[in-house]
VOLUM-47330 format. One line per 5 residues: number of its first residue (from 1); their letters; for each residue x, y, z of N, C-alpha, C. Coordinates in steps of 0.1 Angstrom, whole numbers, m for minus. Layout:
residues N
NUM = A = X,Y,Z,X,Y,Z,X,Y,Z | ... $
***
This chain:
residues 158
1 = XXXXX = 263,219,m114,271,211,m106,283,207,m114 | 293,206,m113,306,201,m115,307,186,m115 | 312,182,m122,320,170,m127,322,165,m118 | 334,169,m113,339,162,m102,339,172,m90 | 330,161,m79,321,170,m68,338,172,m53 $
6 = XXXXX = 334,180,m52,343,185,m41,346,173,m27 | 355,168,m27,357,160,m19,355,161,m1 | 356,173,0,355,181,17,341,180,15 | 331,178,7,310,177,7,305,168,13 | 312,158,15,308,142,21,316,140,30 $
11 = XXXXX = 311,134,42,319,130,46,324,111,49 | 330,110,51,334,93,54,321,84,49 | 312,83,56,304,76,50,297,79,43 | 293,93,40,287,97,31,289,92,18 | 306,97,17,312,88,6,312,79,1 $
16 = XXXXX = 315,65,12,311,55,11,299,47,m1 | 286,59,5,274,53,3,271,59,m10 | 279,70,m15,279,75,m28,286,66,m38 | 298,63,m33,305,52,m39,299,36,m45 | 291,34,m33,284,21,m37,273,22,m46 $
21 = XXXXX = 268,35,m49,257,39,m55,265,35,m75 | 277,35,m71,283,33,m84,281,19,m92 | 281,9,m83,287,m4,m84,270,m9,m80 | 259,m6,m85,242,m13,m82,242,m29,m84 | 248,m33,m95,247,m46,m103,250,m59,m95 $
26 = XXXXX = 261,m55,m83,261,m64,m78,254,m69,m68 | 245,m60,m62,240,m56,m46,226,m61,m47 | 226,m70,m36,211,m77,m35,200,m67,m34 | 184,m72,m34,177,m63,m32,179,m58,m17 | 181,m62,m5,182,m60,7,189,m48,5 $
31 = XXXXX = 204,m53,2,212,m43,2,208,m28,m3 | 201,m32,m14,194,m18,m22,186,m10,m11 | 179,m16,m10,169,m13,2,177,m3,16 | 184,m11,16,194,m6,35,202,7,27 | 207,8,18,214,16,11,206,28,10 $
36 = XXXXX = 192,25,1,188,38,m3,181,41,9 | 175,33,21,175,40,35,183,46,38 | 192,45,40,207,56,44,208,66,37 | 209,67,21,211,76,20,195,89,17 | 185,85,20,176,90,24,178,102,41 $
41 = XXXXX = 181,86,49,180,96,61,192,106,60 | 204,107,52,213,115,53,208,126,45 | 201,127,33,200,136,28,189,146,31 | 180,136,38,173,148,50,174,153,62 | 185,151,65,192,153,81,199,170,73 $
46 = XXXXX = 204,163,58,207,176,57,202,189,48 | 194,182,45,178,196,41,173,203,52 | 170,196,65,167,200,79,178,211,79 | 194,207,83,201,217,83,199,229,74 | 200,227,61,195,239,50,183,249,58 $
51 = XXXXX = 176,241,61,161,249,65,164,257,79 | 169,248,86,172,256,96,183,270,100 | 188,269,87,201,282,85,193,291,77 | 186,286,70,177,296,63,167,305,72 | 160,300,81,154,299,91,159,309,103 $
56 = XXXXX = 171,305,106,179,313,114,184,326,110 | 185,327,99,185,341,93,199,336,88 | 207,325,88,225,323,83,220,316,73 | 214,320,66,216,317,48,225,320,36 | 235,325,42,250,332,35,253,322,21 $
61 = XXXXX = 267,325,17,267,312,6,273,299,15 | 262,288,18,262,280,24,266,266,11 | 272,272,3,276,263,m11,275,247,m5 | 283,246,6,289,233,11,280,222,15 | 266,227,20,254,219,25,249,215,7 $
66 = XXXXX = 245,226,3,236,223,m8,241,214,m19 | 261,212,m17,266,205,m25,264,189,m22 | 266,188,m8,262,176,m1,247,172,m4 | 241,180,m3,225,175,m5,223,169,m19 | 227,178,m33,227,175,m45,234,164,m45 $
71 = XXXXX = 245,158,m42,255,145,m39,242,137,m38 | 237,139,m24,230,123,m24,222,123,m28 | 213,137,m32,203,130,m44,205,123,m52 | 217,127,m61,220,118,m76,220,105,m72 | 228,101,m60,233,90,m56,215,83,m54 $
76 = XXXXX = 206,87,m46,195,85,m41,191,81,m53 | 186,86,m66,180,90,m78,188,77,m87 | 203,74,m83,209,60,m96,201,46,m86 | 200,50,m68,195,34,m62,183,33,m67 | 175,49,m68,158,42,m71,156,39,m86 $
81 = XXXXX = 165,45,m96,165,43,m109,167,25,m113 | 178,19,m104,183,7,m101,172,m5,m100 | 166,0,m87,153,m6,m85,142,m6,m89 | 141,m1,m95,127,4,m106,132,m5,m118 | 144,m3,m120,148,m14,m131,144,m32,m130 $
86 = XXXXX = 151,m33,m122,145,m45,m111,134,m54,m114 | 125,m37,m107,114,m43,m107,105,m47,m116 | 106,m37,m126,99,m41,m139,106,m54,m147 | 121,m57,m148,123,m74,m153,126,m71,m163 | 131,m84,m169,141,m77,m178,133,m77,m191 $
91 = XXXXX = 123,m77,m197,117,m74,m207,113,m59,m208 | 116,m56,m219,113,m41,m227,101,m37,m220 | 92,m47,m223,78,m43,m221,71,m34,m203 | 80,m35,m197,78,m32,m184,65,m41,m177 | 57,m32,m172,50,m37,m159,39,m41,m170 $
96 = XXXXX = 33,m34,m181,24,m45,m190,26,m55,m195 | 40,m61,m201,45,m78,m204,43,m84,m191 | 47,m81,m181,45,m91,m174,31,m90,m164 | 23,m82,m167,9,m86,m167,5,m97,m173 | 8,m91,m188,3,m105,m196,8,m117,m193 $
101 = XXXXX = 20,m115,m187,29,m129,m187,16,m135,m174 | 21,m128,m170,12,m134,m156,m4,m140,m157 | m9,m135,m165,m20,m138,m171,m19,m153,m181 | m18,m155,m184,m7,m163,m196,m6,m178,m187 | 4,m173,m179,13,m183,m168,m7,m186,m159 $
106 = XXXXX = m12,m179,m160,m26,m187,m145,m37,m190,m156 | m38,m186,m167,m44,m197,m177,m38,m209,m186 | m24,m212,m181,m20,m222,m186,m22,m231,m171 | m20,m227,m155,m24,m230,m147,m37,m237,m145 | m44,m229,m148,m59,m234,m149,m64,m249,m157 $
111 = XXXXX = m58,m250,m168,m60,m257,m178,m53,m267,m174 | m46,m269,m169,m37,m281,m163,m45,m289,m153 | m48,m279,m143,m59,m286,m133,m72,m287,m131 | m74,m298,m129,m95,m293,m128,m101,m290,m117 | m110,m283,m120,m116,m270,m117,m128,m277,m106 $
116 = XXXXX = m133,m271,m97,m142,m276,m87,m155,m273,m97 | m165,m280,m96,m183,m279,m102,m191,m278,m97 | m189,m274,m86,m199,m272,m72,m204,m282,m66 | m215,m280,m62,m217,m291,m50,m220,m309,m52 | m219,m312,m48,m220,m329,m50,m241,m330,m51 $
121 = XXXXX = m245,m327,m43,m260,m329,m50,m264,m312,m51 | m277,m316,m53,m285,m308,m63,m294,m296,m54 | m294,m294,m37,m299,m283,m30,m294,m274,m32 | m302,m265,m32,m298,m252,m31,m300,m244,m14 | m291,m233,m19,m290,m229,m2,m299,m215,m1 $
126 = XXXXX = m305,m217,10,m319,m205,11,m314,m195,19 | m301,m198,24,m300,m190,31,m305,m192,48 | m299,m181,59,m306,m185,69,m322,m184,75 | m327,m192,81,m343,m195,84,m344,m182,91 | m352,m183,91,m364,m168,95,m363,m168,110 $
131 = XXXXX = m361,m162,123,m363,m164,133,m380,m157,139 | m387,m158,149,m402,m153,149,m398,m146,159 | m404,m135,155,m404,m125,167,m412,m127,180 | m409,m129,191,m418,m134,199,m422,m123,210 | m416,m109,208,m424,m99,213,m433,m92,207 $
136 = XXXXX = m439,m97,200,m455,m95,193,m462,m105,193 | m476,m99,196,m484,m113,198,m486,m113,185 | m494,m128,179,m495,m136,174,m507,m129,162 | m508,m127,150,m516,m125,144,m528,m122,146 | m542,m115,149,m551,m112,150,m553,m113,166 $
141 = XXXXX = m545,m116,171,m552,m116,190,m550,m106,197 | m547,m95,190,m552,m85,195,m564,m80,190 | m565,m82,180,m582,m78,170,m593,m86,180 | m592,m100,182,m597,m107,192,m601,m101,203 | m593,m97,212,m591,m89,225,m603,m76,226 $
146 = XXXXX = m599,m69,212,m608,m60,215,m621,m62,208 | m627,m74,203,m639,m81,199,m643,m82,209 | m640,m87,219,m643,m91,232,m648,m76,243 | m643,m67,239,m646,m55,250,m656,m48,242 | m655,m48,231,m668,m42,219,m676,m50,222 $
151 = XXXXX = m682,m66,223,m692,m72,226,m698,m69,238 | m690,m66,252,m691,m66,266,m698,m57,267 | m696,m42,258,m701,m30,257,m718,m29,251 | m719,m38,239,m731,m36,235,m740,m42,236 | m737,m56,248,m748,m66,251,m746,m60,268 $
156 = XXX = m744,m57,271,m747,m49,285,m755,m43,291 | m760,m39,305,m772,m33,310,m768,m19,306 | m780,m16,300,m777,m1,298,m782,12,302 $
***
C-alpha cells in the first residue's frame, strides 16, 4: 500500500471517517463507539461488493475496491487500537494492575466497614419440614389387613 492513499478510494464520508480516525485523543468513548460502527458497516458493505465481483466472474483488476477496503481497515484497526488503549488505563501494567488495583481498593473497602456475623440468636435452620405423603396408607395397615384374611382363612369351616 502506498503512502499516500489515492484520493478517488473514499468517498465523502468515507473520508471523513478516515480523517477522524486521525485525531482519537479527543473523541469520547461514544463517539469511539458510533465511529468504529461506521466504519465497520462501510468496510463490509464493501467486502460484500469484492465477493460479489469475484463471484460474478468480474474479478478483473478491481485495484479501486480493495484500496477502499484496506483504507478502512487501518482506519478500523487505529479506533480499536485507541480503545483497547482506553480500556486497559493508563498504567503499563494493563488489565493485571488494575486487577490488583481493584482488589486492593475492596479490601481497603472491607476493612473500613463492618462486616455482618450472622444471625442475632443461636438456631439453626433445618431447612424445610417434611410434608407426609398421604397417598400411602399408614405404616403396617396393610400388614394388618391381610392378618385379618389369613386369620378368616384358618379358623374357618372347613
Amino acid at each position: 500500500m502506498s503512502k499516500t492513499p489515492n484520493p478517488r478510494a473514499l468517498d465523502r464520508d468515507e473520508a471523513e471517517m478516515v480523517e477522524q480516525t486521525k485525531t482519537l485523543a479527543k473523541r469520547s468513548p461514544a463517539e469511539l463507539r458510533d465511529l468504529i460502527g461506521r466504519l465497520r458497516a462501510r468496510r463490509d458493505r464493501v467486502q460484500r461488493q469484492i465477493r460479489g465481483r469475484v463471484r460474478a466472474g468480474k474479478s478483473g483488476p478491481d485495484a479501486g475496491a480493495r484500496e477502499k477496503k484496506a483504507l478502512l481497515t487501518e482506519a478500523l484497526a487505529r479506533v480499536a487500537d485507541e480503545m483497547e488503549r482506553r480500556k486497559s488505563g493508563p498504567q503499563s501494567g494493563g488489565a493485571a494492575a488494575t486487577a490488583t488495583d481493584n482488589l486492593r481498593e475492596a479490601v481497603r473497602r472491607k476493612a473500613e466497614s463492618p462486616t455482618w456475623t450472622g444471625p442475632d440468636d443461636r438456631t439453626a435452620d433445618l431447612g424445610p419440614s417434611e410434608t407426609p405423603n398421604t397417598k400411602i396408607a399408614p405404616s403396617g395397615a396393610l400388614h394388618t389387613e391381610g392378618m385379618r384374611a389369613a386369620i378368616a382363612r384358618s379358623t374357618g369351616a372347613r
